[in-house]
C-alpha positions in Angstrom: 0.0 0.0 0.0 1.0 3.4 -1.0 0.0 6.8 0.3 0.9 10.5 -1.4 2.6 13.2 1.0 2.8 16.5 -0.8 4.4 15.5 -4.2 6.3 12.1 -2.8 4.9 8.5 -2.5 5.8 7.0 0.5 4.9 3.1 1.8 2.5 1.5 4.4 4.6 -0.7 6.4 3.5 -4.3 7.6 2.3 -4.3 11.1 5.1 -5.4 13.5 5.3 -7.3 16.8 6.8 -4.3 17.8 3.8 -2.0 16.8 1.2 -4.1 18.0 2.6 -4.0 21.3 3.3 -0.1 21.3 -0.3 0.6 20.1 -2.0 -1.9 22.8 0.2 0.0 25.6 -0.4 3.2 24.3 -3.8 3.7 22.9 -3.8 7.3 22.8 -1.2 7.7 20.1 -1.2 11.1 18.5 -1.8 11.3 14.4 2.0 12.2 14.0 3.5 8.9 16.0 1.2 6.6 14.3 2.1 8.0 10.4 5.8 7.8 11.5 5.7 4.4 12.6 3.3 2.9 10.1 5.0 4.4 7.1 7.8 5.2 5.3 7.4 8.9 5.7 9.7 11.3 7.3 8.4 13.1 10.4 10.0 16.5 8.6 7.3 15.7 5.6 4.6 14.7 8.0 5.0 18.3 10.1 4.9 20.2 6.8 1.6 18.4 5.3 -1.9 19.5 5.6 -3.4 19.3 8.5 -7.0 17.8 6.5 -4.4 15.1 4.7 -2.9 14.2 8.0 -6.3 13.4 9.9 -7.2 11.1 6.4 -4.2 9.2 7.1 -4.3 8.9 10.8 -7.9 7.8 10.4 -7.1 5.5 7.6 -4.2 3.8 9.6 -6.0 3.2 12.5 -8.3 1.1 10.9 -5.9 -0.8 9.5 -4.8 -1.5 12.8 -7.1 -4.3 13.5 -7.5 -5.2 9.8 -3.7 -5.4 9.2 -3.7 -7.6 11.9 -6.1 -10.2 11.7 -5.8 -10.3 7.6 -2.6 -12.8 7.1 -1.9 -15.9 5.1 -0.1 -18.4 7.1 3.6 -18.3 5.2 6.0 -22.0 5.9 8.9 -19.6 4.7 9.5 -15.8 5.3 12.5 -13.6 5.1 13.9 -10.9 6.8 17.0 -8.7 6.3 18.2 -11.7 3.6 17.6 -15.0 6.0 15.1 -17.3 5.5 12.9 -18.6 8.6 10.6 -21.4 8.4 7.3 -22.4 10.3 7.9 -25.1 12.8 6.4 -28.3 11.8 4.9 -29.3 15.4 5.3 -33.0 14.8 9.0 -32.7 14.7 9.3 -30.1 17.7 11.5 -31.9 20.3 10.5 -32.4 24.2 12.2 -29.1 25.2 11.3 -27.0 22.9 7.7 -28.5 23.2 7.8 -27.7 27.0 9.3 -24.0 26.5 6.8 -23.1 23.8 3.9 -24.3 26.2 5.0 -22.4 29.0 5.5 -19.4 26.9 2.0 -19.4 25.7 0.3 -19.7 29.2 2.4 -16.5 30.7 0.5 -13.5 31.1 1.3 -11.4 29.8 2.2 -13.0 26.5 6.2 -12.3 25.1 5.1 -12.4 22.2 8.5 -11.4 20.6 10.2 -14.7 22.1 7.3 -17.2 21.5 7.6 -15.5 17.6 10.9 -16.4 17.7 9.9 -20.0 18.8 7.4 -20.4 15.4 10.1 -19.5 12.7 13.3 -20.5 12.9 16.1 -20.0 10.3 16.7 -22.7 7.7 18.9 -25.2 7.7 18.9 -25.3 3.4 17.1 -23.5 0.2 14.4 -26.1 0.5 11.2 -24.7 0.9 7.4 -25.4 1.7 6.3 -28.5 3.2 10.1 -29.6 2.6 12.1 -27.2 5.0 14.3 -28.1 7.5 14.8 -25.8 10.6 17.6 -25.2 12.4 17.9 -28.0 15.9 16.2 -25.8 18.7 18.4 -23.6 21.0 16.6 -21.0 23.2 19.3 -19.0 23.4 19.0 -18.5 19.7 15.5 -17.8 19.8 16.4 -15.6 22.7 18.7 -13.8 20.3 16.3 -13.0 17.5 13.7 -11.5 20.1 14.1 -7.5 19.3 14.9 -8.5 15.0 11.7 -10.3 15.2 9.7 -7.3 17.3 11.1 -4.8 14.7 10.3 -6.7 11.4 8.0 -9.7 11.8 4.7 -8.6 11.0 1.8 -9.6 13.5 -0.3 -10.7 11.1 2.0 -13.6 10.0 2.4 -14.6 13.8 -1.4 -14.4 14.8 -1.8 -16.8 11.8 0.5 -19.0 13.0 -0.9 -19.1 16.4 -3.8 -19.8 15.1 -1.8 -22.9 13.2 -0.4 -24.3 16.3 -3.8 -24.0 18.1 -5.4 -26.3 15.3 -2.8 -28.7 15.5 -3.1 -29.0 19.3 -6.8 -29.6 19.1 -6.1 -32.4 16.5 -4.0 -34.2 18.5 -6.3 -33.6 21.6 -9.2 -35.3 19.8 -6.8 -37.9 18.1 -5.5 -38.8 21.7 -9.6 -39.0 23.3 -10.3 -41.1 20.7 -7.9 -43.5 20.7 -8.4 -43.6 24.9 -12.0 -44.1 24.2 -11.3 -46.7 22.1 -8.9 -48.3 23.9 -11.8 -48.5 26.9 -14.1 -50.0 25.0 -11.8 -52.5 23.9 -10.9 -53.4 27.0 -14.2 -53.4 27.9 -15.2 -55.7 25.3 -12.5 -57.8 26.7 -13.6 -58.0 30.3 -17.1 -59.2 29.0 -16.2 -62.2 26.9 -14.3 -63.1 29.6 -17.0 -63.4 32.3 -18.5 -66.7 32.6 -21.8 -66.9 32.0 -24.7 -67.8 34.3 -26.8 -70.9 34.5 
């Protein structure tokens, strides 16, 4: 998305980590702050603009806000300042990082730029899609990425893949019930064939 200062084009950035948590803490941003952070335009430029074109913006921007942020694709591969992060594939998560990434989730409040950090991690390889391979899980790495991620990941692509993980766990919750219910009944079964009958 573009949007027309003066004379000069200037971009829409994506909606950050970073920005999501600035604009929940601080809801009563002024129009200025929120141009400047959600574009590429100069805050020079922005104090020299029209006072009518200024208010459009804001107004414009702050809808996008919520829409920005709940409108993403879930993406297996994204890239940021030229490396390549991947989705986790949850059936290959090991124990630890299984544990960590639970515990992260139930904190309140959420860090939301470490359990990012915990979704995508860098590739091991140029394969891509459903064939990536991540790096092995380190939380000191992830640990390491936390303020990159805040700064460039947009929200969007995170809340997607929350929403990603959350599917997955309900999948396996229901898989597991199942199988226990079946399980019971089988044994069940069992326990009545077994049971001699009465004369």
């Amino acid at each position: 998305m573009k949007l027309v200062i003066g004379k000069t084009e200037y971009d829409v950035k994506p909606i950050t980590i970073g920005d999501y948590e600035y604009f929940t803490e601080n809801t009563e941003v002024d129009d200025l702050t929120l141009i400047d952070r959600l574009t590429t335009a100069p805050l020079d430029e922005l104090k020299k603009a029209k006072f009518s074109q200024i208010k459009f913006i804001s107004k414009l921007l702050r809808s996008r806000l919520d829409e920005g942020v709940n409108k993403s694709s879930l993406d297996l591969v994204c890239e940021i300042d030229g490396v390549k992060y991947g989705l986790i594939k949850p059936s290959e998560l090991s124990y630890e990082e299984w544990v960590n990434l639970e515990v992260f989730m139930s904190e309140k409040p959420l860090n939301i730029g470490l359990i990012s950090t915990h979704l995508y991690k860098p590739l091991k390889n140029d394969k891509m899609g459903d064939e990536r391979e991540l790096i092995d899980y380190d939380l000191n790495e992830c640990k390491s990425r936390i303020e990159l991620f805040k700064e460039k990941m947009p929200m969007g692509r995170i809340l997607a893949a929350f929403f990603f993980i959350a599917i997955f766990v309900q999948k396996l919750t229901e898989r597991f019930l199942d199988y226990t219910e079946q399980k019971q009944n089988e044994n069940k079964n069992k326990g009545m064939k077994k049971q001699p009958q009465k004369k």
